[in-house]
N, C-alpha and C positions, 0 to 999 in steps of 0.2 A: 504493500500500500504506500511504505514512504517512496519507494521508487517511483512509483505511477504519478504521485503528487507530484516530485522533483520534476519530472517528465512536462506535466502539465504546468507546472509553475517556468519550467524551462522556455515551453513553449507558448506561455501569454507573454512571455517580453520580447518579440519579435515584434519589428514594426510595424508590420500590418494587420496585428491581431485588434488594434480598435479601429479602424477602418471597415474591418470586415464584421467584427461586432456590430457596428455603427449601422452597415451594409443589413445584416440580417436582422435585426430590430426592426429598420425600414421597412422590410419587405414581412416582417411579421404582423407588425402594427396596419398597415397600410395594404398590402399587395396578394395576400392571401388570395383573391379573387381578380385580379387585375383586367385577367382577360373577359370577363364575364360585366365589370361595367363599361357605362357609357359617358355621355355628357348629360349636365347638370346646370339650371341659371344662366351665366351670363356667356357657359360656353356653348351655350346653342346660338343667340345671335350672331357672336363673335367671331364664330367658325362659322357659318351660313354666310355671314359677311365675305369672310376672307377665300373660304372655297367655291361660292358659286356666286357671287355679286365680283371678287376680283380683286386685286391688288388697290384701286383706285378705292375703293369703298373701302376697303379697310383704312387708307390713308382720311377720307373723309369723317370716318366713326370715330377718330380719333386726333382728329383737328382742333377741334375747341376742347381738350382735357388733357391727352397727353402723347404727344405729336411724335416726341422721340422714341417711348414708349412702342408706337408702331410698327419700328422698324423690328425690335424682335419678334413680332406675332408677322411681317414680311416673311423674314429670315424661318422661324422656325415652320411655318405653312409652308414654304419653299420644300424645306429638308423633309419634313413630316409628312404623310396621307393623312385625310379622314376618319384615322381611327381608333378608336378609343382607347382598345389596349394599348396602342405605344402611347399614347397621349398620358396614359394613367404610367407608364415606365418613365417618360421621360418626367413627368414632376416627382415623382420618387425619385431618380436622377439628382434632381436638381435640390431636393430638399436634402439630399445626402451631403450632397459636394458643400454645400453650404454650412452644414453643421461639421464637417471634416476639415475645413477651414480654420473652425469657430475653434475645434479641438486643436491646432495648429496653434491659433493667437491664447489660447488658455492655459494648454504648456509653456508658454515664454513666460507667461504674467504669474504661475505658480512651479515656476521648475522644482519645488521640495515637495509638492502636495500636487501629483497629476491625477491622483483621485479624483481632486477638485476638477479637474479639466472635462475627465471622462465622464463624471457623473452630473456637471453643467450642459455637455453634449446631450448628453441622453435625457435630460430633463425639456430642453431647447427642442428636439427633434419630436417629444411626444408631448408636447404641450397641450392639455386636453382642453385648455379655454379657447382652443382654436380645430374649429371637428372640418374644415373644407378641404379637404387636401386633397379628397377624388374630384372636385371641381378641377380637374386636373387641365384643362385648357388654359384657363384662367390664371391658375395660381404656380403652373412650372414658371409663367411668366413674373408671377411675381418674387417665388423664389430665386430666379436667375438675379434681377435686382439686388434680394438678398446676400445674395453670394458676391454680384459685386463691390456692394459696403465690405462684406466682411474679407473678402480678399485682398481687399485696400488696406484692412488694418494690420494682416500676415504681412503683404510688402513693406508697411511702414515701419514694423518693429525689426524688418532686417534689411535694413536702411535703402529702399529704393522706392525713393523717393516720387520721381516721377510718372512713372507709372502705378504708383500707387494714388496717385492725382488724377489721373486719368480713369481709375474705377471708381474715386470718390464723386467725380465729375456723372460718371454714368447712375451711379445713384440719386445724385443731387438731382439730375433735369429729367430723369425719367417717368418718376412718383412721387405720391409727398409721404406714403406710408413708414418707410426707416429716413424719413427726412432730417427729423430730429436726435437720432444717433447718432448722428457724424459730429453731433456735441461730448458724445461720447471719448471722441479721439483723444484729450488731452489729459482726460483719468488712464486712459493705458497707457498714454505717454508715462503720465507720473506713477504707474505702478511699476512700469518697465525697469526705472532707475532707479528702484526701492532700495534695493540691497546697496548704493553707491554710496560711496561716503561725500556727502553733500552739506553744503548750509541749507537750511528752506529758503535764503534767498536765490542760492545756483540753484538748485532742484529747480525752482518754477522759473526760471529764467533760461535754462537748458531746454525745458516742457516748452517754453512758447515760443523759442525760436523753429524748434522741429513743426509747430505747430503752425505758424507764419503760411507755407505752403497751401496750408491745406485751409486754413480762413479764405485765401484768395482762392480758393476750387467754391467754398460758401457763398462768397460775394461775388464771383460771375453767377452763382447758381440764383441769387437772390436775385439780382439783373437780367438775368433770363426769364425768370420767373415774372417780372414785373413790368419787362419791358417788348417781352418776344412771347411768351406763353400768357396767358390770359386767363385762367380757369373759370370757366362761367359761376362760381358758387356754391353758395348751399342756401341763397336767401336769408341767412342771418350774420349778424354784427354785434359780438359782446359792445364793443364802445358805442352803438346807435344804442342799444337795449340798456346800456348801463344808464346813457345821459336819458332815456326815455322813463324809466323806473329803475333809479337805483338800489334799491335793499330788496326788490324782488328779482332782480336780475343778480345780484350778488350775493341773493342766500339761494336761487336755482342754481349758482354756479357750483357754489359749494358743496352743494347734495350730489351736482351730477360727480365733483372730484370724488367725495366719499365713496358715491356708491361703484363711481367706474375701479380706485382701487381695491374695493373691497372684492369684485366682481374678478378682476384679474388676478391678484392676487393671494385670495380666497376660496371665491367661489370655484372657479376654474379648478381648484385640486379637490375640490370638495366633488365632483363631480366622478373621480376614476372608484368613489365606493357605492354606486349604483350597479350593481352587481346582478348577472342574469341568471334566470331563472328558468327549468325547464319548462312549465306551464305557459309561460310569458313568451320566451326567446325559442324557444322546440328544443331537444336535445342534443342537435347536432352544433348547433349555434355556442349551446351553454360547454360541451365537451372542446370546441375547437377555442372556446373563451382563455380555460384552464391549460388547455394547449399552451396559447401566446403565453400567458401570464408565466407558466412555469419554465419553459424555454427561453424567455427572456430575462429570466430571473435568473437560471441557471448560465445564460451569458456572460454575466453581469459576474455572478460569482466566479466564474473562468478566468475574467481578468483577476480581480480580487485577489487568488493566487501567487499574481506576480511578483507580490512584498513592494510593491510601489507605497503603500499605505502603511508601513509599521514605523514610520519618523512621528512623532508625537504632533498631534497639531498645534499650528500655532494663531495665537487668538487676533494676530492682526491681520491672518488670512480672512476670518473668521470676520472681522469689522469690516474688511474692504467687499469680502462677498455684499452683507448687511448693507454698508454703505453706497456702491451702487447698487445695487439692487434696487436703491428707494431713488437713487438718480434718475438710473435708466425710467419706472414708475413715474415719474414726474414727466421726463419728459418725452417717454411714449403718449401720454395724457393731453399734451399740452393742442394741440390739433383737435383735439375732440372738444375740449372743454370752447377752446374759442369759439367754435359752430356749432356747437350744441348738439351734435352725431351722437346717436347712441353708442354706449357700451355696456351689450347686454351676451349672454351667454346661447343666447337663442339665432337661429339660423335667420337671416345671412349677415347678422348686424356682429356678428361672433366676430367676423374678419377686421374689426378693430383691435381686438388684443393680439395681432401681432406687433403691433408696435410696442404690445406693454410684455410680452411674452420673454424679454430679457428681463426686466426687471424683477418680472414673478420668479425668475428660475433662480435670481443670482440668491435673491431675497429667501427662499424657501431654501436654497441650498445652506447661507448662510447662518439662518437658524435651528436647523437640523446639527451645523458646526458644532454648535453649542452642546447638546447633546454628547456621553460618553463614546469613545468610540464601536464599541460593539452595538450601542443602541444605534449610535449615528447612521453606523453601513446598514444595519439590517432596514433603518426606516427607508433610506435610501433605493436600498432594491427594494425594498416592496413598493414605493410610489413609484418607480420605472417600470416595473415588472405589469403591475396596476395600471398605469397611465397607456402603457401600448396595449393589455385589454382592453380598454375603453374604447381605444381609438379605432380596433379591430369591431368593436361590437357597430358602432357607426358605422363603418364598412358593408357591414351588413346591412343595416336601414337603406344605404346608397344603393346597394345593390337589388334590395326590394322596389326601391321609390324607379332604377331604370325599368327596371322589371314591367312595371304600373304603365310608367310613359311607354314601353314599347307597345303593351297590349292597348290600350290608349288610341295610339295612331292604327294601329294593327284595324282594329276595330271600327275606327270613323270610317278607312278605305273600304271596309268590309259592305258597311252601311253607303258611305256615300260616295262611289267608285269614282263621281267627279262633283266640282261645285262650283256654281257662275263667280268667275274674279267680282271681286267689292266685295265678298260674303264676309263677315264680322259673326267671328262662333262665340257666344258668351259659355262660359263655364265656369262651373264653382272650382274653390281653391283646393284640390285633393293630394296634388303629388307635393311632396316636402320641398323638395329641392329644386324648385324652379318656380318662376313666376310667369306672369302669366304672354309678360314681352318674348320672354325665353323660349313661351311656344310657340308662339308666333312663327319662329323662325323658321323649327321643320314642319309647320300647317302651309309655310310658302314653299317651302323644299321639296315635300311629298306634291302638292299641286301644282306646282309653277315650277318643275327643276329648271326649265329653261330661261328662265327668268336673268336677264344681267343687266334690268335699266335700272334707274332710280323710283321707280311706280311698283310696290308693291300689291297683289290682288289680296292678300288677306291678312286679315289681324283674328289674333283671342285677348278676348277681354274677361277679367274676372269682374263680375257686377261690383263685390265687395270690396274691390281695390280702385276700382275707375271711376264710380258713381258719383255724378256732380263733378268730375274733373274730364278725362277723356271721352268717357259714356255721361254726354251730360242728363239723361234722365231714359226710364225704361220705356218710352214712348216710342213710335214710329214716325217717320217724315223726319230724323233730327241728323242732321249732317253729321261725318265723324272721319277729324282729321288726324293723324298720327305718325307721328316722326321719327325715324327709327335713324336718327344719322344719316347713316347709311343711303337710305330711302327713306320712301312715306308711303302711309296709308291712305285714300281717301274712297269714306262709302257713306251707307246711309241706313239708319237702326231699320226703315223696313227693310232689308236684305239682310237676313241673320238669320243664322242657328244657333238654338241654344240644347247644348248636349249637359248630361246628370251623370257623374263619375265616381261611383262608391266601390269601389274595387271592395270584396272579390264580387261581384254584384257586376253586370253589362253596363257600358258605354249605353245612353239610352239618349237619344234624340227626344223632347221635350215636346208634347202635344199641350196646344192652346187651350184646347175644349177639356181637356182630365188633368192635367197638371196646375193649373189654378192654385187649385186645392186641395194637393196633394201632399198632408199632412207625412208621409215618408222622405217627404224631402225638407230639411230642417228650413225653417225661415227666414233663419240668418244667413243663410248662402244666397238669397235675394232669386233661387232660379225658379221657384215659382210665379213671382212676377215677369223672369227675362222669358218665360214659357210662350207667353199673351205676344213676343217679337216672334217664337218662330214659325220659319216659313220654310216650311221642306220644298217647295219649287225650286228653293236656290239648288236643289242636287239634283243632276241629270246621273242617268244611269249609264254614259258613256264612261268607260275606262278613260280617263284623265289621270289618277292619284298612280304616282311610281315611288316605291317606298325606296329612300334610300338605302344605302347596304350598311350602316351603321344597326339599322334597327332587323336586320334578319338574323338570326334564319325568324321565317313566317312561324306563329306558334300554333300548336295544334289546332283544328276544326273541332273543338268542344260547343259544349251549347251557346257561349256565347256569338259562336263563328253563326251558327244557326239562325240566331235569332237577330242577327244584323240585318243575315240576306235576306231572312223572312219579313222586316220590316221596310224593306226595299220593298221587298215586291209588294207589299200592302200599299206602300205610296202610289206603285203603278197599275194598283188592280187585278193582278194577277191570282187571283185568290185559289185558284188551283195549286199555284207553287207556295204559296203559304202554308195552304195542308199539308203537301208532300214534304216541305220544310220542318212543321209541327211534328210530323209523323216518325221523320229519319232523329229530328231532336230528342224526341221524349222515350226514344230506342236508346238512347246513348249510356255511359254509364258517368253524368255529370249530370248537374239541373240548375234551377236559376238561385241567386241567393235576393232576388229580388221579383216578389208578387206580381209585381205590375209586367217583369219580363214573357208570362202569360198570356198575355190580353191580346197580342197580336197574334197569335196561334187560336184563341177564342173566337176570336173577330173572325179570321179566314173559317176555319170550321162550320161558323156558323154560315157564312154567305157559301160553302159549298154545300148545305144541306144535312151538313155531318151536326145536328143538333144536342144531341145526348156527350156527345165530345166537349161542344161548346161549355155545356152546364156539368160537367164533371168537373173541368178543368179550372173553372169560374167556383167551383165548389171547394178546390183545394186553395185557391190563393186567398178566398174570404176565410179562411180555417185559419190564417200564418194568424188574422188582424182584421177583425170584424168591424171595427169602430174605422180602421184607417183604409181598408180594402174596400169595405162595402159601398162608401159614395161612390169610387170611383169605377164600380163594378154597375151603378145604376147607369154613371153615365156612359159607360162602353156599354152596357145592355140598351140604355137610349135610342145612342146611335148605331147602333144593328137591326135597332127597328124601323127607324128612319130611311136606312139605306137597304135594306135587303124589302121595304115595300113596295117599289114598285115592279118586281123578277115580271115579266108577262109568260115566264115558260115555267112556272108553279102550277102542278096540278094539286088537287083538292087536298089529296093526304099532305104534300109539303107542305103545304098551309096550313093546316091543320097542325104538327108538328112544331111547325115555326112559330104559333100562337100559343101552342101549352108551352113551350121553350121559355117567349119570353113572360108568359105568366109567373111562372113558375119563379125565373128569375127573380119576379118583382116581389114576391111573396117572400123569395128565401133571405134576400138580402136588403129587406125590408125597405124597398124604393119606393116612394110617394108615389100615386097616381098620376099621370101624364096631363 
């Protein structure tokens, strides 16, 4: 056994044992499923943009915010396809390089204590107040950024100057997100020289001349910023707000500092002890959880081995962690507080604590210091060990929520093979990770692939997000205009579809006359009102919709595939193929998870003559929900009376059949008299 140890402590002091540590936490935390998701939020636009709008629109979307910025989403669409899985490799890539960097500049700053280095890496890298990381379009881009700050502060501590200038510069005009870090430069200067034998007046006089360089890379970036870049806003002004109400505007500021530190530097770790459960998470979810957690922990303890950590610590390591830590905090903060941006732990508003996510890690490392050392290491690996479970279990949600959006589109095509350009689909807010612009993108992608002008034919609007702003009311005749950078939208609320999306439950296209009041659809999603806009004329049954190949393979023909086509052909009358739609569905070994998926297979049965079909099937979905099912079973029995009376090729018994039917109906499911 001691041999084995020797062996293994032999072999964690090889130089590439935290790199490839570093490496495989990554791909624990993060990648377990890589190839299996997709795009997310703002990488549906942005890649719709860049791959099928073109070079030029890309350069447009990012004209008025962040011009330079452009050139890497140029660059990496050049080198990269459309596809997820590299897209979800390369931001793993990139969040890697980044914190191997980081582990770079944390060994100079503690060459006695590299614990601290390696255990600042791994805190940095599984930051849980920050869950976007499969946004992986988005965010390889913003890690790259990342990587250039920190790569500037590795050149600057082994004295190369210039070109460390030059990646401070591409941080500086790129983004404003590690904007305020690059104030960071002159505490690593001054840690750097720790050990030198100094007066404090050379120390900070040695510190600010190194530092000279790199104020002049700040102040063109501040002149850039002010004189060549523009950023249109956020519509707020601490100093307009201050001189307009001062003790309200200066005790809101206050709360928002408390609570955004409290949030980043609390909350955020408070979060890796939500722990899954088999009932909750299924068992394979909860076993592969304990997987990450244990393998990562045993990482961890592989270095550990090495005897890098048997020097006693020392407690001014221990304050300077403390001490930046509440630096960094402060002024990762300082951009939010002046605009008033949230910082909360909730999706997508989360992506502000990466500016504070150095602060949290230096700050929690720091006082874990404090701590004996056998308590210290073991709290240690267990919030790393913890924190890339977390991050893995998110993983999972990501990869339910593409799961959602592929069946999603799958579904609309299924239903509406094409749809007149101007159409405006309203939808409730269901999939987690996207909004509702972000669908927009592949609702123009699947129906317009050919599309490269600046005139977009379609937008989704969520009622609950647009209402009074883009969607300015759920009325018909109301113009609707919308600007996607890039391009624009222009149509009008009468031309819309409004689709009902409760996964596992069908994609359901919204009727006027039943949906009203259709108490199974909650209120607050506002689609009961957007119901009264739609207009299925907008869908021709020509093949128009080509699904891109991000979203295949095609997912099985279960009921839902059924009951798409089945509610096609209802639009076109075809009510023979409804039967035989109903017929081959309810043969299946799947069914609906929503009642009202039913009523189209009712409806057809009954206008082919198949009546005892119709009232069986109308008997089972009033059985789910008597109170919620039964109005809307009077008013589909309604209109089946309505429409199947005028047949002229009914002889006596149909008729007769067709009268105890809807008798029968009105009796069972207690519908008023007509």
């Amino acid at each position: 056994m001691k041999n084995l140890l020797k062996r293994i402590a032999s072999f964690a002091e090889h130089p590439l044992v935290v790199p490839l540590i570093l490496l495989a936490v990554t791909f624990l935390a993060y990648g377990l499923f890589f190839w299996r998701l997709g795009f997310y939020w703002d990488d549906q636009p942005i890649s719709w943009i860049r791959y099928q709008l073109g070079v030029e629109a890309t350069t447009r979307y990012f004209s008025d915010s962040r011009p330079v910025w452009a050139l890497l989403y140029q660059i990496s669409g050049f080198l990269l396809p459309q596809k997820p899985a590299l897209w979800q490799l390369f931001g793993m890539f990139w969040r890697w390089a980044g914190v191997y960097v980081f582990w770079l500049v944390m060994t100079g700053l503690f060459p006695k204590r590299k614990e601290i280095a390696f255990f600042l890496s791994l805190l940095l890298l599984l930051y849980p107040g920050f869950n976007q990381q499969w946004v992986s379009y988005v965010y390889s881009h913003f890690f790259i950024v990342l990587f250039f700050l920190l790569f500037s502060w590795h050149l600057m501590l082994r004295g190369k100057t210039l070109p460390a200038m030059i990646f401070s510069a591409l941080n500086l005009v790129m983004f404003e997100y590690f904007f305020m870090l690059e104030f960071m430069r002159p505490f690593i200067l001054l840690m750097s020289i720790r050990e030198e034998t100094l007066t404090l007046r050379e120390r900070f006089v040695k510190v600010f001349k190194a530092w000279i360089p790199y104020l002049a890379v700040i102040l063109f970036a501040v002149l850039y910023r002010a004189l060549v870049y523009t950023h249109p806003g956020f519509g707020y002004s601490l100093t307009e707000e201050v001189a307009r109400a001062p003790i309200a505007t200066l005790t809101q500021l206050v709360q928002h500092i408390l609570s955004s530190l409290w949030t980043a530097a609390v909350g955020a770790w408070l979060q890796v002890f939500q722990f899954p459960t088999p009932a909750v998470n299924g068992v394979r979810t909860t076993v592969l959880y304990l997987f990450v957690v244990l393998i990562g922990g045993a990482l961890v303890f592989l270095k550990r081995l090495s005897g890098e950590t048997t020097e006693a610590a020392k407690k001014q390591d221990t304050y300077w962690l403390i001490g930046l830590g509440a630096v960094m905090l402060f002024l990762g903060g300082v951009p939010y507080w002046v605009t008033n941006l949230p910082v909360t732990l909730g999706f997508p508003a989360n992506r502000a604590l990466l500016s504070f996510m150095f602060g949290a890690c230096f700050l929690l490392l720091g006082l874990l210091d404090l701590l004996p050392p056998r308590i210290r290491y073991a709290a240690a690996v267990l919030l790393v060990s913890l924190s890339a479970g977390r991050q893995f279990l998110w993983s999972v949600e990501y990869l339910r929520d593409w799961e959602s959006q592929k069946n999603l589109f799958w579904q609309m095509t299924w239903r509406a093979p094409g749809i007149e350009p101007g159409t405006i689909v309203l939808m409730n807010e269901e999939l987690e990770f996207n909004a509702d612009n972000s669908l927009s993108a592949p609702l123009n992608w699947i129906y317009a692939p050919g599309t490269r002008t600046r005139q977009v034919g379609y937008i989704l609007l969520y009622p609950t997000n647009r209402l009074g702003a883009s969607l300015p009311a759920l009325e018909p005749g109301l113009p609707i205009r919308y600007d996607f950078l890039a391009a624009s939208f222009e149509g009008n609320t009468s031309h819309a579809l409004a689709f009902y999306y409760n996964p596992p439950a069908c994609l359901r296209l919204l009727e006027p006359d039943l949906d009203a009041e259709n108490r199974l659809i909650p209120a607050e999603s506002l689609m009961r009102e957007a119901s009264a806009l739609s207009n299925a004329d907008r869908i021709t049954a020509v093949q128009q919709a080509v699904m891109p190949p991000l979203y295949f393979p095609e997912p099985p023909h279960g009921w839902c595939y059924y009951f798409q086509k089945a509610d096609l052909a209802r639009q076109l009358g075809d009510w023979e193929e409804v039967a035989r739609l109903g017929d081959a569905a309810f043969q299946l070994d799947d069914y609906p998870n929503d009642p009202i998926e039913r009523f189209v297979f009712i409806e057809g049965y009954a206008h082919v003559g198949r009546w005892e079909d119709a009232l069986e099937y109308s008997k089972v979905s009033y059985k789910i929900s008597k109170e919620y099912v039964g109005p809307l079973l009077c008013q589909l029995w309604k209109r089946i009376e309505a429409e199947t009376a005028s047949s002229q090729e009914r002889d006596a018994l149909s008729q007769s059949k067709r009268s105890e039917a809807i008798a029968e109906a009105r009796q069972r499911f207690a519908c008023s008299t007509p």
